[in-house]
N, C-alpha and C positions, 0 to 999 in steps of 0.2 A: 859551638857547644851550647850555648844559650837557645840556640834554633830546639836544640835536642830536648832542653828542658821545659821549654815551654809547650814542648808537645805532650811532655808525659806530667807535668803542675795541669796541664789542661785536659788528660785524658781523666787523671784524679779527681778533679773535678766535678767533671763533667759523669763518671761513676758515682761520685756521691747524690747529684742532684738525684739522679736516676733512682738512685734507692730512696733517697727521701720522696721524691714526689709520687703522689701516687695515681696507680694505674698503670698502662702497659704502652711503654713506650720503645717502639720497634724498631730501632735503630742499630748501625755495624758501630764499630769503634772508631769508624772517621769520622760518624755525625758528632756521636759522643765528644770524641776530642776536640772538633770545634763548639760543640755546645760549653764546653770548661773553657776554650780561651774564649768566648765571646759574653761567656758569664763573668769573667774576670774583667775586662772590658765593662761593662754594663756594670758592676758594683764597683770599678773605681769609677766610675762615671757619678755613679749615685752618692758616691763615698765622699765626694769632690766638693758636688752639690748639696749636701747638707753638713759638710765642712768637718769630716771624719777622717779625713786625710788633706795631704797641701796637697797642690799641683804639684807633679811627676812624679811622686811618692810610689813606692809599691803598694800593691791593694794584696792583704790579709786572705787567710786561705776562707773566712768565713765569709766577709764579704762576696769571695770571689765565685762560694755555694749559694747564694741568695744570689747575686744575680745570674747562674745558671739554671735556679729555677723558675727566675722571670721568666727568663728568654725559652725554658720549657715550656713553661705556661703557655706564652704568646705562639709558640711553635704547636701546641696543641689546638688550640685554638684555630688556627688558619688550619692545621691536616683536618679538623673533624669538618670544616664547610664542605669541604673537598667529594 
């Protein structure tokens, strides 16, 4: 059941970055979904590292939209060389 929810905390996610960032970013709902769990990833990484959470803690649905739109960013970035 955890498998379940972390697909749909990270499809949420991963919809929100979408709206906030801007421009058009062309992706199905697979990329999406892994864009929210690996933003979540990436802000408790960040969250860690500037000591906004302990070690294993849950990372915050806010944190977890800032780091999916790093990891957007960075993902636009490498498609526009492309």
């Amino acid at each position: 059941m955890a498998f379940i929810w972390m697909l749909i905390v990270g499809l949420v996610v991963g919809l929100i970055a979408r709206a906030l960032m801007p421009g058009n970013q062309s992706m199905g709902l697979v990329l999406t979904t892994i864009l929210g769990i690996v933003g979540a990833l990436v802000g408790g990484f960040l969250g860690q590292a500037l000591g906004f959470y302990p070690e294993g803690s849950q990372v915050g649905l806010l944190a977890s939209v800032i780091g999916a739109i790093i990891v957007l960013f960075v993902y636009g970035l490498i498609a526009k060389k492309r």
